[in-house]
C-alpha positions as CSV (number, residue, x, y, z in Angstrom):
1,X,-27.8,-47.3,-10.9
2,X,-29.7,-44.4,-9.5
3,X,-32.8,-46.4,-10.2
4,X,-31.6,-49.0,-8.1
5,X,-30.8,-47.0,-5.3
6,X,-33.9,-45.3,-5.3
7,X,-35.9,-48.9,-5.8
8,X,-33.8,-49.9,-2.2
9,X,-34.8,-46.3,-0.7
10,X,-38.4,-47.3,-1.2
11,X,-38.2,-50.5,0.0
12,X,-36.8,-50.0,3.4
13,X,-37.8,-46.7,4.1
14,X,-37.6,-46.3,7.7
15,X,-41.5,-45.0,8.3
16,X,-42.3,-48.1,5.8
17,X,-40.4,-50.2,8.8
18,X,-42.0,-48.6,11.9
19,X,-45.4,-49.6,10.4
20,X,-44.2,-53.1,9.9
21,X,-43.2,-53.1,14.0
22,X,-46.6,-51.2,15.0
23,X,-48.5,-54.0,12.7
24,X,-46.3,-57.1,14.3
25,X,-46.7,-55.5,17.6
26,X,-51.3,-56.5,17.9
27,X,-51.0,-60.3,17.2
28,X,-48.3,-60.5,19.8
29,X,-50.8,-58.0,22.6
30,X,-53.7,-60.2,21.1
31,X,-51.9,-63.5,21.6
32,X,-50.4,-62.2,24.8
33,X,-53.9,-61.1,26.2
34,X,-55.5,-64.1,25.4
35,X,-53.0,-66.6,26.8
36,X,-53.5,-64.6,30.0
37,X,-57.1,-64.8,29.9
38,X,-56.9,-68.4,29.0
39,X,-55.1,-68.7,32.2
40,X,-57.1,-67.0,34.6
41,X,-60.7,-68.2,32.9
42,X,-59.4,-71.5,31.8
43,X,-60.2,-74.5,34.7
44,X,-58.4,-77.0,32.3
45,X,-54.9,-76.9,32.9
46,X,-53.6,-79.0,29.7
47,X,-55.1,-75.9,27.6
48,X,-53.8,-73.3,29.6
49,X,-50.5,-74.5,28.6
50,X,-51.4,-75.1,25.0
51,X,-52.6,-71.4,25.2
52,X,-49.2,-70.5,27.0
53,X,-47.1,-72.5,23.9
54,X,-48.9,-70.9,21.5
55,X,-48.8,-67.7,22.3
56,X,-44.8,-67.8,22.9
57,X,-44.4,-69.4,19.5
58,X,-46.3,-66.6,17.5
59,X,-44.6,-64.0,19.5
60,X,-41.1,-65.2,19.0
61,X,-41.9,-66.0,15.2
62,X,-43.0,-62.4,14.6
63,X,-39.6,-60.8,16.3
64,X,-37.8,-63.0,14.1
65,X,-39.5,-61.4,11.0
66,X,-38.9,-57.8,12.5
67,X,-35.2,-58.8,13.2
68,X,-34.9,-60.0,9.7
69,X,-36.4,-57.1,8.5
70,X,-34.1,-54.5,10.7
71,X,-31.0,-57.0,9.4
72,X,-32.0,-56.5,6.1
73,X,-32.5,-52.7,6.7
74,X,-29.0,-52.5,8.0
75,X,-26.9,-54.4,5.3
76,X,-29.1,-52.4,2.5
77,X,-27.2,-49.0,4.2
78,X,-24.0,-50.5,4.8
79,X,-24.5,-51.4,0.9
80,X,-25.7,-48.5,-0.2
81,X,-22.4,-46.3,1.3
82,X,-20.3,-49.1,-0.3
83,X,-21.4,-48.3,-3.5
84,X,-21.2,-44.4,-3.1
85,X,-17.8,-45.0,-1.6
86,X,-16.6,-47.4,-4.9
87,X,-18.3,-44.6,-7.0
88,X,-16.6,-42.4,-5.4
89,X,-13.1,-44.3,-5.6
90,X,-13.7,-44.9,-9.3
91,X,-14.5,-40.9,-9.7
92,X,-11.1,-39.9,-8.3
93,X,-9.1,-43.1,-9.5
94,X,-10.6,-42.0,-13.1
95,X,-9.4,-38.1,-12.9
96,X,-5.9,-38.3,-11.8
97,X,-5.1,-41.6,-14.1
98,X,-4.8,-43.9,-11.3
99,X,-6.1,-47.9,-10.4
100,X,-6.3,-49.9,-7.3
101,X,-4.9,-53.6,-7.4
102,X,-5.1,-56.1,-5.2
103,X,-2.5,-59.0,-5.8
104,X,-1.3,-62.0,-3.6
105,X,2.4,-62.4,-2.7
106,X,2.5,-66.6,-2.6
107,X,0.6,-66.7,-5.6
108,X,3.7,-64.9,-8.1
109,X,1.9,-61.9,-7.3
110,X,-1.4,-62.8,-8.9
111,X,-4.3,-60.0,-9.0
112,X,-7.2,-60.9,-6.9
113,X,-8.9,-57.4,-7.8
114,X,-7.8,-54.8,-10.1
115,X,-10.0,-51.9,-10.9
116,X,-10.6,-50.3,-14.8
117,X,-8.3,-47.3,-14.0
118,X,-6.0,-50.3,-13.6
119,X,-6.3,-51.7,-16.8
120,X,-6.2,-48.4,-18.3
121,X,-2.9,-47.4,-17.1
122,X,-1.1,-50.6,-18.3
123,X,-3.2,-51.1,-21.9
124,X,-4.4,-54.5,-21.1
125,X,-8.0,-55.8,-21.2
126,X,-8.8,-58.1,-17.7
127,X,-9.0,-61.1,-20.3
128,X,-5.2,-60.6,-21.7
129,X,-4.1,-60.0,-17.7
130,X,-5.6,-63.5,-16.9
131,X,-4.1,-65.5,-19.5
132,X,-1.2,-63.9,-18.8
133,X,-1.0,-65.5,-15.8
134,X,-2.6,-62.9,-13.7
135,X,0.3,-61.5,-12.0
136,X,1.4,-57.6,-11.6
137,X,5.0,-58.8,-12.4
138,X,4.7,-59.1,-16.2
139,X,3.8,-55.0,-16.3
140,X,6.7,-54.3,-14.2
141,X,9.9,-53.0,-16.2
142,X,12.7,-55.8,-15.8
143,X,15.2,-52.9,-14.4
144,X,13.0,-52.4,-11.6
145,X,11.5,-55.6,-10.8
146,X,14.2,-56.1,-7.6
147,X,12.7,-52.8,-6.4
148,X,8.9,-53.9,-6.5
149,X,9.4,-56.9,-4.5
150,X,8.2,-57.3,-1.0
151,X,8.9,-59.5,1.8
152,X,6.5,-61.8,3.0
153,X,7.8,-62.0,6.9
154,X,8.7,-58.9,8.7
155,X,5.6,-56.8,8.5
156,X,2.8,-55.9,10.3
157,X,-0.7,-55.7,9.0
158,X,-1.6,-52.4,8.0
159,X,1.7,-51.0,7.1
160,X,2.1,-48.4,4.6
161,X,4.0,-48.9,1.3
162,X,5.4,-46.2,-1.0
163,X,7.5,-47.1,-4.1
164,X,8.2,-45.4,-7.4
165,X,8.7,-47.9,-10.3
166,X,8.6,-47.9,-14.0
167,X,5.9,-50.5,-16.1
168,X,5.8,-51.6,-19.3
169,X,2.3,-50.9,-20.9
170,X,1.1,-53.3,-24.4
171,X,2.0,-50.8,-26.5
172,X,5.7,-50.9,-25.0
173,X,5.5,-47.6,-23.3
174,X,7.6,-46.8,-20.4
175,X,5.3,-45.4,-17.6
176,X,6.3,-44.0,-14.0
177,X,3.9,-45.4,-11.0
178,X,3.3,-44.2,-7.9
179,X,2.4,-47.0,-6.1
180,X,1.0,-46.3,-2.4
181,X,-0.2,-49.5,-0.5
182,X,-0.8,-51.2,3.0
183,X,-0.3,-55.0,4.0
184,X,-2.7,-57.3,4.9
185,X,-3.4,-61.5,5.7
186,X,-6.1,-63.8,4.8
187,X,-6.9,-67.0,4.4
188,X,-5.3,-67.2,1.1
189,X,-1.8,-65.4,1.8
190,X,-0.4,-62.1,2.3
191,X,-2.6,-59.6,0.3
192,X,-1.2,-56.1,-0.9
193,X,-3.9,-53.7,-1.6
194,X,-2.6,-50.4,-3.6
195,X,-3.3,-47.8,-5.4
196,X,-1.5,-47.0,-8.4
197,X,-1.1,-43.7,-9.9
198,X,0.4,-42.3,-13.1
199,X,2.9,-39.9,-12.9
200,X,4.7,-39.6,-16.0
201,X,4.2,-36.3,-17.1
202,X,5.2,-35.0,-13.5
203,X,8.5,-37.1,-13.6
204,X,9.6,-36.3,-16.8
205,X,8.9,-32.5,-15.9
206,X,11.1,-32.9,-13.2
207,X,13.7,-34.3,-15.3
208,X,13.3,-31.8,-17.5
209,X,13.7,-29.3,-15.2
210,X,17.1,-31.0,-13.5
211,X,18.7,-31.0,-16.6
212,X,18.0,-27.3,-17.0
213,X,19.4,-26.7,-13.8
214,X,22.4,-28.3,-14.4
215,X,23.0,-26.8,-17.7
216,X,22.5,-23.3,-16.2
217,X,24.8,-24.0,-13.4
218,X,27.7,-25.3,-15.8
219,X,26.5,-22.2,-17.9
220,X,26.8,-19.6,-15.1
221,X,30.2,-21.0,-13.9
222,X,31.9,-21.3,-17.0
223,X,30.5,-17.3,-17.8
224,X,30.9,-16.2,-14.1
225,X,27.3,-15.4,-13.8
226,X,26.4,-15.4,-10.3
227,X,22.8,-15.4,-9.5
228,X,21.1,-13.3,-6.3
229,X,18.0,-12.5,-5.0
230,X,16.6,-9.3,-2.8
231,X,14.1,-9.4,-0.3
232,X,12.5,-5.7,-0.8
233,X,11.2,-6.0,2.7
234,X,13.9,-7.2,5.0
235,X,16.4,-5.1,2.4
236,X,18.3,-8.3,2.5
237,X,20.4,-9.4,-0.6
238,X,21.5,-13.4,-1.2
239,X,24.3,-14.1,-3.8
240,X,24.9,-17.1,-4.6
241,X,28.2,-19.0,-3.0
242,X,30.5,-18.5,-6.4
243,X,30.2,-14.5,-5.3
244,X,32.7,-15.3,-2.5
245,X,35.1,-17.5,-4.8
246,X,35.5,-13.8,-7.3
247,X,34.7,-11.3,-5.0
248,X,36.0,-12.5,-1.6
249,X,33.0,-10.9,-0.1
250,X,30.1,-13.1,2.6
251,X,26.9,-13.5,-0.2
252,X,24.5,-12.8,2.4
253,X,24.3,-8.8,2.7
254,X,21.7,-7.6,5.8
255,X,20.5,-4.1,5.5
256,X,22.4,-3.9,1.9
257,X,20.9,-0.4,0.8
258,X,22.0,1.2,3.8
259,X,25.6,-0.1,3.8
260,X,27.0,3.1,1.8
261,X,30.6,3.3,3.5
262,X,31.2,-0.4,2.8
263,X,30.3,-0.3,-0.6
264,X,32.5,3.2,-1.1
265,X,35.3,0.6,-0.4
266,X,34.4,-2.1,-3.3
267,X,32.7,0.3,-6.3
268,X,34.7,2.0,-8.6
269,X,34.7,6.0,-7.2
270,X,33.4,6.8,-10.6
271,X,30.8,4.4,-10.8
272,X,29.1,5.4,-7.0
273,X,26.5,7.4,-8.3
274,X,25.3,4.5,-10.9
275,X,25.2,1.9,-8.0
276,X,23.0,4.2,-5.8
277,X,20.5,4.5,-8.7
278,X,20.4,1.0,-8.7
279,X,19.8,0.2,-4.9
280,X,16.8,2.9,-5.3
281,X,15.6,0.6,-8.2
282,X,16.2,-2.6,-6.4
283,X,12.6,-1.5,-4.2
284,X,10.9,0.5,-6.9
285,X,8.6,-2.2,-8.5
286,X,10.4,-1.9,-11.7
287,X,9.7,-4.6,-14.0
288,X,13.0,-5.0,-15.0
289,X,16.2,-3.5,-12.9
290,X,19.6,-3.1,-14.9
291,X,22.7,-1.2,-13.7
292,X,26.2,-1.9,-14.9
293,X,29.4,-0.7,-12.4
294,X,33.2,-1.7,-11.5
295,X,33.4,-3.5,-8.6
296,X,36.3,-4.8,-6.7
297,X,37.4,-8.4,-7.4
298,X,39.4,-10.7,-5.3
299,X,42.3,-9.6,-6.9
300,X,42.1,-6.2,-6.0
301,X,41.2,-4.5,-9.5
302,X,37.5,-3.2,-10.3
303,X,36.2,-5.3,-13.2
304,X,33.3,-4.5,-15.0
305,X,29.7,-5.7,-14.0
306,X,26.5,-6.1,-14.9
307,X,23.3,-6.6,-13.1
308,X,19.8,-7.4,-14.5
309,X,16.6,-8.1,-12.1
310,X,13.4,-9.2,-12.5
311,X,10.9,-7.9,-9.8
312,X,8.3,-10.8,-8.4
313,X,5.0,-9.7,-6.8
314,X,2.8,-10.7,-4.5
315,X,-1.0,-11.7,-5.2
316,X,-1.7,-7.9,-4.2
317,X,1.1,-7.0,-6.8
318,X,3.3,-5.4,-4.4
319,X,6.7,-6.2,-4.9
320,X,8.3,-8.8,-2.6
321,X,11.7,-9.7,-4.2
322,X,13.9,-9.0,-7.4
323,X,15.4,-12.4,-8.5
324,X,18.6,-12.1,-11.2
325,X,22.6,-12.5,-11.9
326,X,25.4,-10.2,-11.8
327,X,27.3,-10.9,-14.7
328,X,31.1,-10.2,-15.3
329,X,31.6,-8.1,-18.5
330,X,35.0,-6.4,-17.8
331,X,36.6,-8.5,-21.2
332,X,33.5,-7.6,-23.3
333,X,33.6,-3.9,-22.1
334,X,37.3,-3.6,-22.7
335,X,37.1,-5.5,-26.3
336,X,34.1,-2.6,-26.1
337,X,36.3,0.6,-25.4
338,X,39.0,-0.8,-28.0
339,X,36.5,-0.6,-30.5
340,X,35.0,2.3,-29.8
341,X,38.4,4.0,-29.2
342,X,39.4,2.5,-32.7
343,X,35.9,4.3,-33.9
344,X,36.7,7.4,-32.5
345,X,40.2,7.9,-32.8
346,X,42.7,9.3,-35.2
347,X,44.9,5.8,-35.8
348,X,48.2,7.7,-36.0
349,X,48.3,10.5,-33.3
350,X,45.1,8.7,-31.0
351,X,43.6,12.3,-30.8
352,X,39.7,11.9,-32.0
353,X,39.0,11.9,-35.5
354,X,37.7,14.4,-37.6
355,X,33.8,13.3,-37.5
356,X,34.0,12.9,-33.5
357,X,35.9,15.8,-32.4
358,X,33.0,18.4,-34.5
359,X,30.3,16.4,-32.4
360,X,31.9,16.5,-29.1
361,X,32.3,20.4,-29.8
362,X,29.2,21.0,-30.8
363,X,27.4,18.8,-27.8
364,X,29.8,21.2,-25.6
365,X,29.1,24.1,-27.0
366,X,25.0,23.0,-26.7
367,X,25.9,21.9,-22.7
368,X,27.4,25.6,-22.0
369,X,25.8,28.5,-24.2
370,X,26.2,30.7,-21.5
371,X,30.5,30.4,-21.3
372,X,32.6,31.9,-24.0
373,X,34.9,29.1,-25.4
374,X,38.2,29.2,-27.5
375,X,38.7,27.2,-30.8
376,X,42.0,27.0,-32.3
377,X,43.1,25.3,-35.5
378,X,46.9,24.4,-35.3
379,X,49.2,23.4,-38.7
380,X,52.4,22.1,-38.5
381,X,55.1,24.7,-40.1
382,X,56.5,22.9,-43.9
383,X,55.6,19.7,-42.8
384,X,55.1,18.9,-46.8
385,X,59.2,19.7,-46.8
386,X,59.6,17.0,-43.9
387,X,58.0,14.1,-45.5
388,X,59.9,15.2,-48.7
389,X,62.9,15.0,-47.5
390,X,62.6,12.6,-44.5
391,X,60.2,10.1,-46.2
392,X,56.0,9.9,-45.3
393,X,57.1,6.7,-42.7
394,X,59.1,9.5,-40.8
395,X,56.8,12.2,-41.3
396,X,53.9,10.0,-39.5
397,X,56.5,9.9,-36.7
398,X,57.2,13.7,-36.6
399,X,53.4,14.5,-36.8
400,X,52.6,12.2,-33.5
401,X,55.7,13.3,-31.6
402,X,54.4,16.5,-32.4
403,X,50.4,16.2,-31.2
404,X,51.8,14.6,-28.2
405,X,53.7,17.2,-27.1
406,X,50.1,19.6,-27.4
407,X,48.6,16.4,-25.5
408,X,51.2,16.9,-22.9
409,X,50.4,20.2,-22.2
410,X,46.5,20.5,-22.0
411,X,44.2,18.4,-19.7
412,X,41.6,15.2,-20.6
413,X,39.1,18.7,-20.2
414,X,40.2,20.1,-23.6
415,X,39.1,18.8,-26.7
416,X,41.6,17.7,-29.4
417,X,41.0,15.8,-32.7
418,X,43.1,15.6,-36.1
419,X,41.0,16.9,-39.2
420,X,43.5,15.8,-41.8
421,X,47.0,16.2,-42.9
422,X,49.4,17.9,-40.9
423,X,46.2,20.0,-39.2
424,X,44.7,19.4,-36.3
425,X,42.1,21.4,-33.8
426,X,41.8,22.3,-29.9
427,X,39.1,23.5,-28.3
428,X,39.1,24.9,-24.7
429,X,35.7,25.5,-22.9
430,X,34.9,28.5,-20.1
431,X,37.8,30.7,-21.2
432,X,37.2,33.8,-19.8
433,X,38.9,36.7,-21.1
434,X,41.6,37.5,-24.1
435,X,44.9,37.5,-21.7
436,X,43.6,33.5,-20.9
437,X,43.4,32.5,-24.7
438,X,46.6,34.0,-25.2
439,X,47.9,32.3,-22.5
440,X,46.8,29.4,-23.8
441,X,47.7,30.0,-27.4
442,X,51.3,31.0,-26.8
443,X,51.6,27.7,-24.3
444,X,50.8,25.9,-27.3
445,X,53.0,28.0,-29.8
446,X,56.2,27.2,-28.1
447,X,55.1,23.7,-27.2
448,X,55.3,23.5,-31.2
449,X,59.0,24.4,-30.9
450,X,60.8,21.3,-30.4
451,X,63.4,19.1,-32.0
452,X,62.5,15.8,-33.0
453,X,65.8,13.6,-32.6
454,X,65.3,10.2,-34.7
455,X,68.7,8.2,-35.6
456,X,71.0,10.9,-36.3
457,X,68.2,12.8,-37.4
458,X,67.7,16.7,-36.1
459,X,64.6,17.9,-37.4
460,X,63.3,21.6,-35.9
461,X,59.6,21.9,-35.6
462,X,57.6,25.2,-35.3
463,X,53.5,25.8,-35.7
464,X,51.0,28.1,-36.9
465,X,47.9,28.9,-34.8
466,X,44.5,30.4,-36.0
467,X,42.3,31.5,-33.0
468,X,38.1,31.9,-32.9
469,X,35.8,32.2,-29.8
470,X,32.4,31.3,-29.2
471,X,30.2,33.4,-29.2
472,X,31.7,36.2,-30.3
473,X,32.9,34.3,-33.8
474,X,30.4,31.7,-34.2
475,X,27.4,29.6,-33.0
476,X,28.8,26.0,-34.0
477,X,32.3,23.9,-34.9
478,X,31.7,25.1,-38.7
479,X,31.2,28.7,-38.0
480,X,34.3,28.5,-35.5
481,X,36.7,26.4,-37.6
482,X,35.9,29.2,-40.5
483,X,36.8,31.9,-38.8
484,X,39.8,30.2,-37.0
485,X,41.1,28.8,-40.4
486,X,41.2,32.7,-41.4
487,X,43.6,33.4,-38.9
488,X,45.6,30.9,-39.3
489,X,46.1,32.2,-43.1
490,X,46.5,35.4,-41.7
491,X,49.8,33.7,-39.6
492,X,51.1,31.7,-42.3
493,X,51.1,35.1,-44.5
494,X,52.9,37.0,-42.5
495,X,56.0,34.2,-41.5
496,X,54.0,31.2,-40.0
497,X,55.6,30.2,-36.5
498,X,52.8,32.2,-34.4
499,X,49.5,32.7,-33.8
500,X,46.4,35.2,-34.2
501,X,43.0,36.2,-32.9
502,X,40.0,36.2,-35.6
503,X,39.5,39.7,-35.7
């Protein structure tokens, strides 16, 4: 092929042509002259004319040779940008998978022309399309056969034609078509001329992708996730609509790290701090942003939330927008906090248990070395007696009626845990001298005396306390509860019902 074209190039190049002219150009001056000098020397006047013929006839046969040879010229260009143009055509048609048919609508839709990007798509050789009677209609899947159609009348020449149909390829695959075409009229009929291109892969990726998006929009209602996204720049934050359905809030928030006051009115007052945090992080280029907070629902009670970003950047990688959900967790953190509750609490009395209360002393103490703290390790006066005589079931009952009246009388500040038994400890940090512990100690003591009142029954309580102080008496919950638990010997010596200072 590139032989060829060069082969043309040669043979009409265009100094090749001027020569040809230049060359035609002296018989027709020569002729020319000497018909003129025939006529002015000549006496005879039948071969004046003879001279006058003849020189007419060479000159117009020679422009007919240069107008041959300029016409010839002319088509080989117009021929030659043909080809580059179907080369061209068959390049493009070739890398995106696509053919061009031309097919006649009186004839059933026969093919006049159909290129090899054609035959490619549908899996038939030009031979098997002929004998099957040449028309586009057999490839087309009988579903959409209705849609292909097109009307003969009503049209103008030249109009453009986009459809989307399915064919039927020989090996009875199902293949999407774009098909993108224009009108036209001959002698022959109504001619559509169109080019066909496959896009299966691209339609079933967007089906793909619907699906999705329908399964993680019956996902996200059904778990009340509720997606958002920030605009870092414009501070601007987009929930999506279901945010006004469960939080009766507008989902479009202008200027949403700067509205402190109204969001002082929908967060949990405990849970301000952690939102702030998160508004800083919403424009810090984290990766990946997570807070969790109890915000105000339509129903006027602060349910647990949780919110997980991911930052998007820009080709510069400056972030430009954080794209995530805000997820309701309130029933998992709730089935949480039982759980842990369970894990860290005394079943019977709901003071912590023995394992918990030693950490949580021992992380206090480590918080505040510099306060001096008071320990105390309490016993309840013959409780052995009590389940004796009133049964364990009973016992159980007297043991919790008496931890909740010590419960009752110190605040969610003070420490208090059961360590086994009938014994149980309190710890009370930033005590500051001895007349406060005592304070405290004989608040407790007589707290211990009480009546417990349980169908008829009477029974009198009383309790022994055993007193140590950090840092005086120890470094730690072990050093403290030893020196404590010495006291409280001491007390149960000398008549139990009272209390003592390690000493």
């Amino acid at each position: 092929m590139v032989k060829g074209n060069q082969d043309m190039q040669n043979r009409f190049n265009p100094k090749m042509i001027l020569v040809v002219i230049l060359l035609s150009s002296i018989p027709i001056l020569t002729f020319s002259i000497l018909e003129v000098s025939m006529g002015v020397i000549s006496e005879n006047e039948d071969y004046v004319k003879t001279a006058h013929f003849l020189g007419f006839a060479v000159a117009f046969i020679i422009i007919f040779i240069i107008s041959m040879i300029i016409g010839q010229y002319i088509r080989a260009v117009n021929d030659k940008k043909v080809l580059v143009a179907t080369l061209e055509l068959k390049h493009i048609t070739n890398s995106i998978h696509a053919g061009v048919v031309n097919f006649l609508l009186e004839k059933n839709y026969g093919i006049t022309y159909a290129s090899d990007g054609f035959y490619d798509i549908i899996g038939y050789s030009k031979e098997e399309v002929e004998k099957n009677n040449n028309s586009i209609l057999k490839f087309i899947h009988e579903e959409d056969i209705e849609k292909f159609q097109f009307p003969i009348h009503g049209f103008r020449i030249g109009d453009y034609i986009q459809k989307e149909f399915r064919i039927r390829t020989k090996s009875q695959e199902i293949r999407w078509i774009l098909f993108n075409g224009n009108y036209s009229e001959g002698k022959d009929g109504h001619t559509i001329s169109a080019v066909l291109v496959d896009v299966t892969e691209s339609r079933q990726m967007h089906e793909r992708l619907l699906v999705e998006e329908q399964r993680y929009r019956v996902a996200t209602e059904i778990s009340n996730d509720i997606l958002f996204e920030y605009d870092i720049k414009k501070d601007y934050m987009k929930y999506a609509e279901r945010y006004r359905d469960l939080y009766n809030m507008d989902p479009s928030i202008p200027d949403f790290t700067g509205q402190y006051e109204f969001f002082e009115k929908i967060i949990h007052p405990e849970d301000i701090g952690l939102f702030i945090e998160y508004c800083k992080s919403l424009g810090s280029g984290k990766a990946l942003i997570e807070a969790e907070f109890r915000l105000l629902d339509k129903n006027n009670n602060y349910v647990w939330c949780h919110l997980c970003g991911k930052t998007i950047y820009d080709e510069k990688m400056q972030p430009i927008k954080v794209i995530g959900k805000l997820v309701n967790i309130d029933l998992y953190k709730k089935d949480f906090e039982v759980l842990e509750y369970k894990a860290k609490r005394d079943p019977l009395t709901g003071v912590y248990n023995r394992n918990v209360v030693e950490d949580l002393i021992n992380e206090y103490i480590e918080k505040n070395k510099e306060q001096q703290h008071t320990f105390m390790v309490v016993d309840i006066d013959d409780f052995k007696n009590i389940n004796d005589q009133y049964g364990h079931q009973r016992g159980d009952k007297v043991l919790s009626f008496a931890i909740n009246q010590v419960k009752l009388i110190f605040s969610s500040d003070e420490i208090i845990g059961r360590i086994g038994g009938d014994e149980f400890v309190v710890f009370i940090g930033d005590t500051t001298d001895e007349e406060m512990i005592f304070s405290k100690a004989d608040i407790l003591h007589k707290a211990l005396q009480t009546v417990y009142h349980d169908n008829g029954f009477d029974i009198s309580l009383s309790g022994s306390i055993g007193i140590s102080t950090y840092p005086k008496d120890g470094q730690n919950y072990e050093e403290l509860f030893e020196r404590a638990d010495h006291a409280l010997y001491d007390v149960k010596e000398g008549g139990k019902d009272g209390y003592k200072l390690f000493a």
